[in-house]
C-alpha positions as CSV (number, residue, x, y, z in Angstrom):
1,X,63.3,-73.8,7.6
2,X,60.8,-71.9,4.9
3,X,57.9,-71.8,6.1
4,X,55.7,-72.0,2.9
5,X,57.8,-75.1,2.1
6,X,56.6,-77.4,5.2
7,X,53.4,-78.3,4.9
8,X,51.2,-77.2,7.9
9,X,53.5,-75.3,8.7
10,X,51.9,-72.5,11.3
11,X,49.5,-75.3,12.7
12,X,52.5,-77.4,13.9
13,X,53.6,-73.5,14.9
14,X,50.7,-72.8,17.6
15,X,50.5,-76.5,18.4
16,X,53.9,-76.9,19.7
17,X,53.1,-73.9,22.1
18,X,51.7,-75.5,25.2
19,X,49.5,-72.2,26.2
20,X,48.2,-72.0,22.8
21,X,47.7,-75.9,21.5
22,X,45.0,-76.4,24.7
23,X,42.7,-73.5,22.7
24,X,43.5,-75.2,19.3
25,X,40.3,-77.4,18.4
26,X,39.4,-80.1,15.8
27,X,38.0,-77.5,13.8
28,X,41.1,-75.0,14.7
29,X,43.2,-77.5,12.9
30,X,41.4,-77.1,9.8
31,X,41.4,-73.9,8.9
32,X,45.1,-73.1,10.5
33,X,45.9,-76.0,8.3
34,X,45.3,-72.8,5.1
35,X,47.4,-70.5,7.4
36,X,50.2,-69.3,5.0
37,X,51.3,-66.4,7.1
38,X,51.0,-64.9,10.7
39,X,52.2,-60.9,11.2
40,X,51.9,-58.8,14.1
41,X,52.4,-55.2,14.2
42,X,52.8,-52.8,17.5
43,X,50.6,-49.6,18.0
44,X,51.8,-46.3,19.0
45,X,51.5,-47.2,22.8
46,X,54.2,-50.4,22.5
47,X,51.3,-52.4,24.9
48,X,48.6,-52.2,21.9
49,X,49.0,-55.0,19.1
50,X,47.5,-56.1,16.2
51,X,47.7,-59.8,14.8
52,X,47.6,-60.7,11.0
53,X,46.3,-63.9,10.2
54,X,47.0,-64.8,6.3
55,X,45.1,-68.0,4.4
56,X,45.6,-69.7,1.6
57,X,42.0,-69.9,-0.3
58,X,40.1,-72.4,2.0
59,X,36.3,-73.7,2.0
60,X,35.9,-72.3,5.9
61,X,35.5,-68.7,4.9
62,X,36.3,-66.1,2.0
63,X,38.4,-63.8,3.8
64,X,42.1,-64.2,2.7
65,X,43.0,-62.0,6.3
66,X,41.7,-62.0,9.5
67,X,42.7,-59.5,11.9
68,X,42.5,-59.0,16.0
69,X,43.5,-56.4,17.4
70,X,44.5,-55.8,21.2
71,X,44.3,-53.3,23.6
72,X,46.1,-53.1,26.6
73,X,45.8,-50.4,29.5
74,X,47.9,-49.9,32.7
75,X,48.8,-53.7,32.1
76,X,45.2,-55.0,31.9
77,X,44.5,-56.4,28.9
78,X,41.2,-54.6,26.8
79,X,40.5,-56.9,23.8
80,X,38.1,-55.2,21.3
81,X,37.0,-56.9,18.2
82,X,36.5,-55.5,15.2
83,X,36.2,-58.0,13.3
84,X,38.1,-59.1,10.1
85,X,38.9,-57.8,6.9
């Protein structure tokens, strides 16, 4: 399956995940609908992650990536939020 080539494709992704679809709202769904890519990339510690959210041009924001990145310390999890760019 290609993901650009089924349409929804990364919303039907996260929905079908039973931890993640009960965080997906109504308004979720609309903007994952422009989802055209999802990365992740591990830090120098192996714990530490960062996820890549990639959209197609959308009327929710202007941002084309949105980024969080995650923290994690003697497995507690630290979230900080830099925001997006």
């Amino acid at each position: 399956m290609i993901p650009h080539k089924v349409n929804d494709y990364w919303l039907k992704v996260l929905k079908n995940n039973a931890s993640v679809a009960m965080t997906i709202t109504e308004k979720d769904e609309m903007v994952l609908k422009s989802c055209k890519r999802i990365e992740y990339e591990i830090h120098d510690t192996d714990e530490d992650f960062s996820i890549y959210f990639h959209f197609n041009e959308n009327p929710y924001f202007t941002n084309n990536l949105l980024a969080k990145k995650f923290f994690v310390k003697d497995g507690v999890e630290n979230i900080l939020i830099p925001g997006t760019y």
